[in-house]
mmCIF file of the N, C-alpha and C atoms, coordinates in Angstrom:
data_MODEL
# 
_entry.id   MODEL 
# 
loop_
_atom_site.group_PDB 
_atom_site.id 
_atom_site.type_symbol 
_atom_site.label_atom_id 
_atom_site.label_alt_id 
_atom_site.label_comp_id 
_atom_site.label_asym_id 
_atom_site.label_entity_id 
_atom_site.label_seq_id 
_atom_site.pdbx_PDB_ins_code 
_atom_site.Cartn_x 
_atom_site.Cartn_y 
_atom_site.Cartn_z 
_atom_site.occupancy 
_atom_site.B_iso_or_equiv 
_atom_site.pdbx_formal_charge 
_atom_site.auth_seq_id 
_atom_site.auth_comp_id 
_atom_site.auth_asym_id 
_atom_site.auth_atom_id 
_atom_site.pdbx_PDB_model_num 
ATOM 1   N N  . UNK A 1 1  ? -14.688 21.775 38.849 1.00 0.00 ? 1  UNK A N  1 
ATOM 2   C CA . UNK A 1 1  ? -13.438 21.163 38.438 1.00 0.00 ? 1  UNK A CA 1 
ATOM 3   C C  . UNK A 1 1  ? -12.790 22.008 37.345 1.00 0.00 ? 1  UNK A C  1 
ATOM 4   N N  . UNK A 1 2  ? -11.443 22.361 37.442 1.00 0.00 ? 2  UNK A N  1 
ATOM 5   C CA . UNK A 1 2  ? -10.715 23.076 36.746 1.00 0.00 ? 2  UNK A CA 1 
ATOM 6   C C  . UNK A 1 2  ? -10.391 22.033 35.105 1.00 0.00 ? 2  UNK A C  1 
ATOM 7   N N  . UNK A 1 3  ? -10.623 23.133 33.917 1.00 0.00 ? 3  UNK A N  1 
ATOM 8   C CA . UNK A 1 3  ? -10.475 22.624 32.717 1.00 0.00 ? 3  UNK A CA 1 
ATOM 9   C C  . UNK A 1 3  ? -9.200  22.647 32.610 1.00 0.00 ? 3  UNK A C  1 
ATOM 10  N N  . UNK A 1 4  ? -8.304  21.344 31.631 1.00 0.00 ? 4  UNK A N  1 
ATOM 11  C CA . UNK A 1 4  ? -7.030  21.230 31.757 1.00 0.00 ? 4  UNK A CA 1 
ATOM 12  C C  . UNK A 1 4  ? -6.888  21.761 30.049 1.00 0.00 ? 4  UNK A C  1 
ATOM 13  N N  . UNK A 1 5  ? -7.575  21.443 29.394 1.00 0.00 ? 5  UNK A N  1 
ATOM 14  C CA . UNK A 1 5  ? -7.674  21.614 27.696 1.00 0.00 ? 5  UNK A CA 1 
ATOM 15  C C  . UNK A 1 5  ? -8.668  22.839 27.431 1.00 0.00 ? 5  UNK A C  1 
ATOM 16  N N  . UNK A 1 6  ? -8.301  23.591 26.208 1.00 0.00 ? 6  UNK A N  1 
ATOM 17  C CA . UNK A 1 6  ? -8.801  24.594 25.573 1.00 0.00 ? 6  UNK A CA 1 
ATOM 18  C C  . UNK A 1 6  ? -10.157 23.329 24.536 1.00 0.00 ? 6  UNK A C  1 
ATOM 19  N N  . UNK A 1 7  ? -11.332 23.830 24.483 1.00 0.00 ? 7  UNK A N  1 
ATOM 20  C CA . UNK A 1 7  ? -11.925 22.971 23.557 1.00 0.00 ? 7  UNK A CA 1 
ATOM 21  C C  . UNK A 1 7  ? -11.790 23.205 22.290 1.00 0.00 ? 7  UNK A C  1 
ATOM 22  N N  . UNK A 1 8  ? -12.244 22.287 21.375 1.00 0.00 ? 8  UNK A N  1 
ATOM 23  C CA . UNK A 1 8  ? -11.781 22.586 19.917 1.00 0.00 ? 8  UNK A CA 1 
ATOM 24  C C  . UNK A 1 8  ? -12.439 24.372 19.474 1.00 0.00 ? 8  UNK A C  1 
ATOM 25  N N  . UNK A 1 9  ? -11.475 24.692 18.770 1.00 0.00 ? 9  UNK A N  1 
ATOM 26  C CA . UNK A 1 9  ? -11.815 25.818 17.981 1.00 0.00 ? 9  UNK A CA 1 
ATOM 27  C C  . UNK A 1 9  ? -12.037 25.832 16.355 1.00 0.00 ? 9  UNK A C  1 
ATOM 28  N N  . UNK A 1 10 ? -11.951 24.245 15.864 1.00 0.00 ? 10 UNK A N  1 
ATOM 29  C CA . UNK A 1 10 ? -12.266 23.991 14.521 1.00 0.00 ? 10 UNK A CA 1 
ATOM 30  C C  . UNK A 1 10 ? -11.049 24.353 13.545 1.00 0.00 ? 10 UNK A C  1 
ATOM 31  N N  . UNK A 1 11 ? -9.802  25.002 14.555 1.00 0.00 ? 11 UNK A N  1 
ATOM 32  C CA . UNK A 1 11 ? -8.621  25.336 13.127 1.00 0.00 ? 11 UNK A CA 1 
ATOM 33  C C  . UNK A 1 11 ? -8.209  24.396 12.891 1.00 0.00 ? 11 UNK A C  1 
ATOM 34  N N  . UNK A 1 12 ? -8.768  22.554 13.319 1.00 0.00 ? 12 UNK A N  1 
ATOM 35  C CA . UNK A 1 12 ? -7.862  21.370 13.076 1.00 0.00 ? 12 UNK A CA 1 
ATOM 36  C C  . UNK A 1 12 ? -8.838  21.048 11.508 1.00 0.00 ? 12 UNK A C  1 
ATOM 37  N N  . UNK A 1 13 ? -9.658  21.709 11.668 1.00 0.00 ? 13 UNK A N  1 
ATOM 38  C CA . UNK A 1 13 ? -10.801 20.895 10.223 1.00 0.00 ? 13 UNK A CA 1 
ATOM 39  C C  . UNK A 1 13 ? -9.950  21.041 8.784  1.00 0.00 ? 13 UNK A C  1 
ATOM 40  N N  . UNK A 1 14 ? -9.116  21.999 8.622  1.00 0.00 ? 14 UNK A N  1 
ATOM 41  C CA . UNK A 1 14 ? -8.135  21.802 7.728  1.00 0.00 ? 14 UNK A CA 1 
ATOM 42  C C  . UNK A 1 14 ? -7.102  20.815 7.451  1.00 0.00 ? 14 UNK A C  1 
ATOM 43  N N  . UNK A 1 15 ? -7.144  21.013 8.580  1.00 0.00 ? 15 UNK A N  1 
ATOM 44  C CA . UNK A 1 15 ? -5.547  19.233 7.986  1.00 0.00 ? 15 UNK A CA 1 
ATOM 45  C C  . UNK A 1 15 ? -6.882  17.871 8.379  1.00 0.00 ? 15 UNK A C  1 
ATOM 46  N N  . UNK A 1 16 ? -8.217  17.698 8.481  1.00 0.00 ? 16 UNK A N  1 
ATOM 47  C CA . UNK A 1 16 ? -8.605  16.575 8.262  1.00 0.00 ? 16 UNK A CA 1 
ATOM 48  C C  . UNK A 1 16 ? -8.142  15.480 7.654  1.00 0.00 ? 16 UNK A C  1 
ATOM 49  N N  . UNK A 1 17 ? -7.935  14.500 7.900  1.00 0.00 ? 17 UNK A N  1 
ATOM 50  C CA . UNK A 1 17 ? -6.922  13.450 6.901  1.00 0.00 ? 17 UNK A CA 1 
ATOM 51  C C  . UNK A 1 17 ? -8.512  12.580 6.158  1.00 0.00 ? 17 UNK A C  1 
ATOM 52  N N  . UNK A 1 18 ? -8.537  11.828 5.259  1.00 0.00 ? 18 UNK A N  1 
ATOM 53  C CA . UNK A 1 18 ? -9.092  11.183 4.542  1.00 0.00 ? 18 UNK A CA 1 
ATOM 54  C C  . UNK A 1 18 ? -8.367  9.772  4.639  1.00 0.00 ? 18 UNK A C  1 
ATOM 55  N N  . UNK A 1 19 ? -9.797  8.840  5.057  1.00 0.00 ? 19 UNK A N  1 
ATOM 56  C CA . UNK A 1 19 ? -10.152 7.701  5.287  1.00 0.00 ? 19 UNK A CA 1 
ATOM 57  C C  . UNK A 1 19 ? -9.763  6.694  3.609  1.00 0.00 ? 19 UNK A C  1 
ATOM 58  N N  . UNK A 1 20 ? -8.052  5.934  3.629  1.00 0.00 ? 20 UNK A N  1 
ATOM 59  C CA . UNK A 1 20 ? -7.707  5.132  2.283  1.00 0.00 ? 20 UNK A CA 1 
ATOM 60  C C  . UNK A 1 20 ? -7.402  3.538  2.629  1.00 0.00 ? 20 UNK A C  1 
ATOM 61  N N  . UNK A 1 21 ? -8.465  3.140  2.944  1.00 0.00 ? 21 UNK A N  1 
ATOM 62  C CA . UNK A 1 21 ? -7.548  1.394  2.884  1.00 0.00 ? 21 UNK A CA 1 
ATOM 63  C C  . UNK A 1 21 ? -6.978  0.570  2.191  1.00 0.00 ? 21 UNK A C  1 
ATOM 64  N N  . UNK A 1 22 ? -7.270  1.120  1.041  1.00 0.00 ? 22 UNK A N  1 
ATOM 65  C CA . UNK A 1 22 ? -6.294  0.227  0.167  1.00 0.00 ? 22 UNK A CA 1 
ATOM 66  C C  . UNK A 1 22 ? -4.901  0.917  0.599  1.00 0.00 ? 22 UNK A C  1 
ATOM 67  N N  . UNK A 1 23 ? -4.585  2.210  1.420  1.00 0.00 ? 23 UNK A N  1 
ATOM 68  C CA . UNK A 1 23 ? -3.062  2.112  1.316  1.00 0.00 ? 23 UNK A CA 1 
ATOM 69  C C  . UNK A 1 23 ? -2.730  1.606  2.678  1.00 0.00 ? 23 UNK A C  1 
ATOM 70  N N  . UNK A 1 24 ? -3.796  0.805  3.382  1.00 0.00 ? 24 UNK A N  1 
ATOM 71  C CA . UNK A 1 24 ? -3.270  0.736  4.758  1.00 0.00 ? 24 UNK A CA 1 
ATOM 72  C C  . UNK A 1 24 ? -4.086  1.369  6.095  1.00 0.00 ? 24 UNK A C  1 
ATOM 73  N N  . UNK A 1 25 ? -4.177  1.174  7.064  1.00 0.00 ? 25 UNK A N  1 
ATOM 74  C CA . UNK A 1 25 ? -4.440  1.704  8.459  1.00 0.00 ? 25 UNK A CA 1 
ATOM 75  C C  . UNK A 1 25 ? -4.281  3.753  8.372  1.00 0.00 ? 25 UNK A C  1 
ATOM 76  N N  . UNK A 1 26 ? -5.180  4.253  9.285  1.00 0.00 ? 26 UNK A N  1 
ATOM 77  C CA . UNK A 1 26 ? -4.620  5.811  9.307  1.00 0.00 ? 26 UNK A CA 1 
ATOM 78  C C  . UNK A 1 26 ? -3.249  5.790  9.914  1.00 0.00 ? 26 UNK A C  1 
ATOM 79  N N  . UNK A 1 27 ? -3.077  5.011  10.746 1.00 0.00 ? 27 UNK A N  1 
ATOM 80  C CA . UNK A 1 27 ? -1.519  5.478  11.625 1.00 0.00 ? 27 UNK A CA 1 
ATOM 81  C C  . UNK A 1 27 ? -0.176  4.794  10.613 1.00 0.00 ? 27 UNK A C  1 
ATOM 82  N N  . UNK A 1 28 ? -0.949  3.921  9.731  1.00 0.00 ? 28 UNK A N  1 
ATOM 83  C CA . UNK A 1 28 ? 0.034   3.609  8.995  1.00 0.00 ? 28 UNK A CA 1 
ATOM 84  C C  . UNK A 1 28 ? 0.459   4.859  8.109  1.00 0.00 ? 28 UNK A C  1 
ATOM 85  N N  . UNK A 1 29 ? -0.387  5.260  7.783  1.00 0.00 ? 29 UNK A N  1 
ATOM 86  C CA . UNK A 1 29 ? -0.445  6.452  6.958  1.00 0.00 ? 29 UNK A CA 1 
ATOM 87  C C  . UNK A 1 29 ? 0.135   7.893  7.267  1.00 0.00 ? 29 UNK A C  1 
ATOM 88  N N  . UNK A 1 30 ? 0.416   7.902  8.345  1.00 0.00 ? 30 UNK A N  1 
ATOM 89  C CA . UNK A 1 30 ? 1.115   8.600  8.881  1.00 0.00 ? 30 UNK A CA 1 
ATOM 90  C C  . UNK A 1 30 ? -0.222  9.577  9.596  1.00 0.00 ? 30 UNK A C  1 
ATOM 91  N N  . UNK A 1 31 ? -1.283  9.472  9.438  1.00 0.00 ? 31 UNK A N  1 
ATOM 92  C CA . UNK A 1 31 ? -2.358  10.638 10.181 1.00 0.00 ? 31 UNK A CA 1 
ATOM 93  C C  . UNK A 1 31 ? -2.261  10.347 12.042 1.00 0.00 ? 31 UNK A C  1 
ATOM 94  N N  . UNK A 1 32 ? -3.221  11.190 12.390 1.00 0.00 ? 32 UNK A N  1 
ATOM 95  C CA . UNK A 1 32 ? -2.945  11.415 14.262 1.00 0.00 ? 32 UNK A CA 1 
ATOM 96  C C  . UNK A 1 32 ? -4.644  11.005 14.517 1.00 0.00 ? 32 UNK A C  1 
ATOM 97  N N  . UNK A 1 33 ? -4.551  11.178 15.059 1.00 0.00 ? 33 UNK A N  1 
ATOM 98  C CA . UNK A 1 33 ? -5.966  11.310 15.883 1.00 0.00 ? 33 UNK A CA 1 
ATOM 99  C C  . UNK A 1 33 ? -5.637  12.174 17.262 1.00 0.00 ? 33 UNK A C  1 
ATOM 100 N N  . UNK A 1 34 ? -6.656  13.292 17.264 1.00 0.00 ? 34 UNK A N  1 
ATOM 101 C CA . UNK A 1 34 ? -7.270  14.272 18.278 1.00 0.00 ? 34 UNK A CA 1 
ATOM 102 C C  . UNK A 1 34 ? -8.236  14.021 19.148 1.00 0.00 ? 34 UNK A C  1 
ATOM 103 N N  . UNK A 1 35 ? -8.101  13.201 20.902 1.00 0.00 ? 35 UNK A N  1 
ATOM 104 C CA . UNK A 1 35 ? -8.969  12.653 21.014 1.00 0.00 ? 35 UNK A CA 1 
ATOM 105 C C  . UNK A 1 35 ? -10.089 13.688 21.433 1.00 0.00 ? 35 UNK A C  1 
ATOM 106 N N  . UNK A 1 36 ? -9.559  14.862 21.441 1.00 0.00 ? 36 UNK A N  1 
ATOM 107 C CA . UNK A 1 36 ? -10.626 16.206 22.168 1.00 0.00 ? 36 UNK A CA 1 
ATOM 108 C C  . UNK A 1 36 ? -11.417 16.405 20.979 1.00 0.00 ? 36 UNK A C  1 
ATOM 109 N N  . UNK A 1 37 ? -10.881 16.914 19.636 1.00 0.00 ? 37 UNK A N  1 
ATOM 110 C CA . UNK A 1 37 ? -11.507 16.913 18.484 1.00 0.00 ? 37 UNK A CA 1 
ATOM 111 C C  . UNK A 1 37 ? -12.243 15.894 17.713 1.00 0.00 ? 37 UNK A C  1 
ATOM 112 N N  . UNK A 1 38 ? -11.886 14.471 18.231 1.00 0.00 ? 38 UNK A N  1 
ATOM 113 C CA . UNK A 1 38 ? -12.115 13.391 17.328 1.00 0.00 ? 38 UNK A CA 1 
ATOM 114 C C  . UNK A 1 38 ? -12.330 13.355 16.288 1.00 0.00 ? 38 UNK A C  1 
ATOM 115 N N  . UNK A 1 39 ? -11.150 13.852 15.831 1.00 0.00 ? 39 UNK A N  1 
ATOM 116 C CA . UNK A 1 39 ? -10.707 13.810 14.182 1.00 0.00 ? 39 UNK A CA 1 
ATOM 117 C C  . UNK A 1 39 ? -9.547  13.358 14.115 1.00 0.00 ? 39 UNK A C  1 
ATOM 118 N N  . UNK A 1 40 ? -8.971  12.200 12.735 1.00 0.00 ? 40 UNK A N  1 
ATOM 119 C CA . UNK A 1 40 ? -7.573  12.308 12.553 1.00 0.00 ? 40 UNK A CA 1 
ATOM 120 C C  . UNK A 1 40 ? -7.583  13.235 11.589 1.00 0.00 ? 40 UNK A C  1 
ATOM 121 N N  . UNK A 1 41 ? -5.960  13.838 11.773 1.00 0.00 ? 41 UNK A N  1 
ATOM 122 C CA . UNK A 1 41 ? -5.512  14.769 10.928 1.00 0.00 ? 41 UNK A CA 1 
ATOM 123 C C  . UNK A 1 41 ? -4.083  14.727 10.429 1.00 0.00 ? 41 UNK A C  1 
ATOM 124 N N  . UNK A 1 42 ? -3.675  15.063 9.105  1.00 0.00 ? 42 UNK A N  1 
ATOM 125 C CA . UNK A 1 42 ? -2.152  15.185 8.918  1.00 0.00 ? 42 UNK A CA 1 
ATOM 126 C C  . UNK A 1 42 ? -1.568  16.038 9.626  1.00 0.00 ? 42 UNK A C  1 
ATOM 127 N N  . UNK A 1 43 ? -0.463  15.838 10.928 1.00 0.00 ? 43 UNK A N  1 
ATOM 128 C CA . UNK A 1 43 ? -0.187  17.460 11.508 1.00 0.00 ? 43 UNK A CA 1 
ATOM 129 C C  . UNK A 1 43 ? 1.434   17.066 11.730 1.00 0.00 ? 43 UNK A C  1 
ATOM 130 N N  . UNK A 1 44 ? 2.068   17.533 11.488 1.00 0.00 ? 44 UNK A N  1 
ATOM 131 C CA . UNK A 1 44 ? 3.692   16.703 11.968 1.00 0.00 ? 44 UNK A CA 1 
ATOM 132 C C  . UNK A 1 44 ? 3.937   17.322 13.252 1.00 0.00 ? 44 UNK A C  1 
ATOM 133 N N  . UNK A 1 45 ? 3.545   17.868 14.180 1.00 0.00 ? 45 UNK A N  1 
ATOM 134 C CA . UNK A 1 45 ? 3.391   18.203 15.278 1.00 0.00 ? 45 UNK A CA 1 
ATOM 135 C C  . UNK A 1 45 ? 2.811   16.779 16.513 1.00 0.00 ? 45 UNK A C  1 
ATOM 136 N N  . UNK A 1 46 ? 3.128   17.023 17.739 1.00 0.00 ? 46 UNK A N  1 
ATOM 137 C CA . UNK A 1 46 ? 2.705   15.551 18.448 1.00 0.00 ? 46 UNK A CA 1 
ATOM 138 C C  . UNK A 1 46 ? 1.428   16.328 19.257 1.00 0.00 ? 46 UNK A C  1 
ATOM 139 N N  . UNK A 1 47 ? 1.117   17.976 19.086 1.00 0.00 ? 47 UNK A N  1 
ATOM 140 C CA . UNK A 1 47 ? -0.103  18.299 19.882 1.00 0.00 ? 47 UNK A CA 1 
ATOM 141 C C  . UNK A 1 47 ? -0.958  18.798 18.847 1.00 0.00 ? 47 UNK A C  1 
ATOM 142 N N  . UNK A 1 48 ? -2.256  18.668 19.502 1.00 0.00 ? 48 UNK A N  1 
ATOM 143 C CA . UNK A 1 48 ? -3.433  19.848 18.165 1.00 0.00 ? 48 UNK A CA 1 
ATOM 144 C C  . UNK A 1 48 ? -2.961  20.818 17.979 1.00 0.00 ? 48 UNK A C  1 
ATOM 145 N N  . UNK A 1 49 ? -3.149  21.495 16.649 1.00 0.00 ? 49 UNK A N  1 
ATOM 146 C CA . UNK A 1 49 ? -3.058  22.491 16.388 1.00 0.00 ? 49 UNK A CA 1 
ATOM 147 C C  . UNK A 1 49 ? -4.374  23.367 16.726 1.00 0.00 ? 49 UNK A C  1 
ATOM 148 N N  . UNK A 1 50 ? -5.251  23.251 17.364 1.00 0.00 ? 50 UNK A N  1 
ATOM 149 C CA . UNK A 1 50 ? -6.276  23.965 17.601 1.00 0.00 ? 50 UNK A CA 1 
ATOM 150 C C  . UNK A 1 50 ? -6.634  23.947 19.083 1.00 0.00 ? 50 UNK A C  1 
ATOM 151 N N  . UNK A 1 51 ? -6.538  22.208 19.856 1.00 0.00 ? 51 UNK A N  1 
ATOM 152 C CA . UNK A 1 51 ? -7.233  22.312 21.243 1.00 0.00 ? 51 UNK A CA 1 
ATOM 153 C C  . UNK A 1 51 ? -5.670  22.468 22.467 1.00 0.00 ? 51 UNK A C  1 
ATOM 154 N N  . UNK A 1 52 ? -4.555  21.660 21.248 1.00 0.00 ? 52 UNK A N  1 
ATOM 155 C CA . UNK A 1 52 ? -3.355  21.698 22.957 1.00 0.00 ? 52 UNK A CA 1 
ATOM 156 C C  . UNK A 1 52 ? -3.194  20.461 23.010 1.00 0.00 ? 52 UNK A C  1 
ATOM 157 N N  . UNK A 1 53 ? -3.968  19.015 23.035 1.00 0.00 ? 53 UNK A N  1 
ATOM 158 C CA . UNK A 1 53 ? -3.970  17.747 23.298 1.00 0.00 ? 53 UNK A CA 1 
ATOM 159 C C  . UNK A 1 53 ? -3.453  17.233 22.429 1.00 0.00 ? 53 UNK A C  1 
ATOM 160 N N  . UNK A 1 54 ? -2.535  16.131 23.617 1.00 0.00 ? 54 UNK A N  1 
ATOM 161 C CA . UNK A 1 54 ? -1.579  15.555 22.468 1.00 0.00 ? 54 UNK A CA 1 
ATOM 162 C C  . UNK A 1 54 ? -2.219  14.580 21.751 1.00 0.00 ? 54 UNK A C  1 
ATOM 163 N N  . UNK A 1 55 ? -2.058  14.895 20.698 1.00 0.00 ? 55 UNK A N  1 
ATOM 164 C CA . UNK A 1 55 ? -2.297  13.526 19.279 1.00 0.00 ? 55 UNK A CA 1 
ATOM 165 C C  . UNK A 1 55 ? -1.908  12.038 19.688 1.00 0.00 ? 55 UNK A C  1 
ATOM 166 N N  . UNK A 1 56 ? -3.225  11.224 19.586 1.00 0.00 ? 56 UNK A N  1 
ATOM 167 C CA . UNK A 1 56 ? -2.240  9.959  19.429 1.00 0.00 ? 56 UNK A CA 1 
ATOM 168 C C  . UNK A 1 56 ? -1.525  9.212  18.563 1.00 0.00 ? 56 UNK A C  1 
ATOM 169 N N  . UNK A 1 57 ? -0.957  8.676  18.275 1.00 0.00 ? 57 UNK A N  1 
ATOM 170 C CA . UNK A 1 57 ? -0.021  8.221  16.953 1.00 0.00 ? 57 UNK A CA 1 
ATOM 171 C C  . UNK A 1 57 ? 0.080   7.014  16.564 1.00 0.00 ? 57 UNK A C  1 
ATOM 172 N N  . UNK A 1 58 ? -0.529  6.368  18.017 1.00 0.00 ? 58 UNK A N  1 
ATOM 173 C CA . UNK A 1 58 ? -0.972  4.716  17.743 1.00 0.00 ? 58 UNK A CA 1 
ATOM 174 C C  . UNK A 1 58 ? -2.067  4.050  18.118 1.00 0.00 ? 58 UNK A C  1 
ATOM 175 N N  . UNK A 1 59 ? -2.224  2.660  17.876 1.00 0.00 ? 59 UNK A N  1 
ATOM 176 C CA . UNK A 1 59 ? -4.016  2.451  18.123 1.00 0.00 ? 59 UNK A CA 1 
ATOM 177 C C  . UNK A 1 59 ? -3.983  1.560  19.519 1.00 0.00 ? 59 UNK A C  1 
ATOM 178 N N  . UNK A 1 60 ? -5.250  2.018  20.345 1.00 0.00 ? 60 UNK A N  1 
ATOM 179 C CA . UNK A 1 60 ? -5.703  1.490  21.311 1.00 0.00 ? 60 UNK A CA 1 
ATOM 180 C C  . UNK A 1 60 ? -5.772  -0.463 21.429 1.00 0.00 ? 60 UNK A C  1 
ATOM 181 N N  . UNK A 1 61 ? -6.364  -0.522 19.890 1.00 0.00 ? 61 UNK A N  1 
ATOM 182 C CA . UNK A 1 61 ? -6.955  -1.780 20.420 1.00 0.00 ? 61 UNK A CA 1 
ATOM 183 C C  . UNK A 1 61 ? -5.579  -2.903 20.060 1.00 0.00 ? 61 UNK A C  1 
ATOM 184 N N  . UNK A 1 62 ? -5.215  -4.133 20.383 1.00 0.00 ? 62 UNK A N  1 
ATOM 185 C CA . UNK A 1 62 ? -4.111  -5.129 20.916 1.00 0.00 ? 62 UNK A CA 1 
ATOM 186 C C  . UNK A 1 62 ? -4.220  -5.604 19.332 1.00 0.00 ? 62 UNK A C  1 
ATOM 187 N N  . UNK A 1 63 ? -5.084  -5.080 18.666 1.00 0.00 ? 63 UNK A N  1 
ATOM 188 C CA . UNK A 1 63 ? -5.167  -6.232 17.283 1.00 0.00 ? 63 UNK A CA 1 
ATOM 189 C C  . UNK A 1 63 ? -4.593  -5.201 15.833 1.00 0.00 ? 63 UNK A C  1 
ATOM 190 N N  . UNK A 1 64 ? -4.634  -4.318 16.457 1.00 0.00 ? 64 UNK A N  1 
ATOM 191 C CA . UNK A 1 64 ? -4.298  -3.343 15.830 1.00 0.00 ? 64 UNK A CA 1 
ATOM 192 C C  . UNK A 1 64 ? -2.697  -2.809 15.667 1.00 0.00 ? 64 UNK A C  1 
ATOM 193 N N  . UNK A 1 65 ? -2.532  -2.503 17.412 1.00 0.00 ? 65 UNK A N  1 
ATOM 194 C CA . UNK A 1 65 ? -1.069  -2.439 17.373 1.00 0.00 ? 65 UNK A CA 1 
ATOM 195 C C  . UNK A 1 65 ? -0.097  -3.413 17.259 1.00 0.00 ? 65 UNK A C  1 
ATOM 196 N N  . UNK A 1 66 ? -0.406  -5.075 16.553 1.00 0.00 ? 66 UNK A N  1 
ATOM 197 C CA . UNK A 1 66 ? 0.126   -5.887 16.283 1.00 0.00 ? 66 UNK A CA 1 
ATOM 198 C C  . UNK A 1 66 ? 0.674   -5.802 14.433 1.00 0.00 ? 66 UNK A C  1 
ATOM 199 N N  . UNK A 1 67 ? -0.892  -5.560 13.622 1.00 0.00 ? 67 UNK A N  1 
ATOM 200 C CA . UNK A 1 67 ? -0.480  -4.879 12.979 1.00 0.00 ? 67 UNK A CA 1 
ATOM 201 C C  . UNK A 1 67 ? -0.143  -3.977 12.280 1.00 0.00 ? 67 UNK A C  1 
ATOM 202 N N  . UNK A 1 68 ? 0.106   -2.797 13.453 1.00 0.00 ? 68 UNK A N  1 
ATOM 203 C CA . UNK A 1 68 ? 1.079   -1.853 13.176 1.00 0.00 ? 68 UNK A CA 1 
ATOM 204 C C  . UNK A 1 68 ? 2.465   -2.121 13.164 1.00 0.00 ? 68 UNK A C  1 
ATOM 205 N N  . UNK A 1 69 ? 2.775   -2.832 14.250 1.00 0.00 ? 69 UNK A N  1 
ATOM 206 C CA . UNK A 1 69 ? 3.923   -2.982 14.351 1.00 0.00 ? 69 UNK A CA 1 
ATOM 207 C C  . UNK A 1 69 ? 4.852   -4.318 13.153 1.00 0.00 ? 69 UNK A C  1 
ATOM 208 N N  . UNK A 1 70 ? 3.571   -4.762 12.621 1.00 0.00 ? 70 UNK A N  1 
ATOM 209 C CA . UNK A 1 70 ? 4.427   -6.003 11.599 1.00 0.00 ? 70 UNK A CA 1 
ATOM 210 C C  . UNK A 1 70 ? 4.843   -5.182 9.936  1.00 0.00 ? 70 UNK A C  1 
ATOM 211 N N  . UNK A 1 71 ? 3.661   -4.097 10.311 1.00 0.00 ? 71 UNK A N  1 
ATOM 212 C CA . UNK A 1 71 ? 4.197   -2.841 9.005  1.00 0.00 ? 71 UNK A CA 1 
ATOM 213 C C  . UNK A 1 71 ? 5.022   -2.437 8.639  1.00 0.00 ? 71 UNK A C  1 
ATOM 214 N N  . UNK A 1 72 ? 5.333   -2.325 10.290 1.00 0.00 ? 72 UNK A N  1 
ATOM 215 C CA . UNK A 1 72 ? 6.780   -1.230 10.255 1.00 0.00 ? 72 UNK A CA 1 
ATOM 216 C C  . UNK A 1 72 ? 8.299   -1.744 10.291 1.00 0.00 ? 72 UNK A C  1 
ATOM 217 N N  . UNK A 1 73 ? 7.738   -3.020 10.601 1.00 0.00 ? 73 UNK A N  1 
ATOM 218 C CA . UNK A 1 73 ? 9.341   -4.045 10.392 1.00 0.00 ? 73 UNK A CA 1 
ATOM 219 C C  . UNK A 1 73 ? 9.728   -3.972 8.949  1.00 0.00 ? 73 UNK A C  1 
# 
């Protein structure tokens, strides 16, 4: 089976973002998550800067993106 993604090359370990709850959620925070790398990172870009895959910017689970979205009102 043909690879669609480059695998990580580790140039994302620099913008690692750091884990703050008192200011809130990571996506509140503006960080990404890399699901190839599984790291979030600060990147203002919508793909890795290292593997190609796009960043996600919001959360999977229904309890989550509820409140995300009451944040942002």
């Amino acid at each position: 089976m043909c690879e669609l993604y480059v695998h990580c090359n580790s140039a994302c370990k620099q913008y690692i973002a750091k884990s703050n709850s008192a200011e809130g959620g990571r996506y509140e925070q503006g960080q990404k998550r890399c699901p190839e790398c599984e790291v979030f990172i600060f990147w203002e870009g919508l793909w890795c800067p290292c593997c190609g895959r796009l960043l996600r910017t919001k959360p999977r689970a229904r309890k989550l993106k509820n409140k995300l979205s009451l944040s942002r009102r």
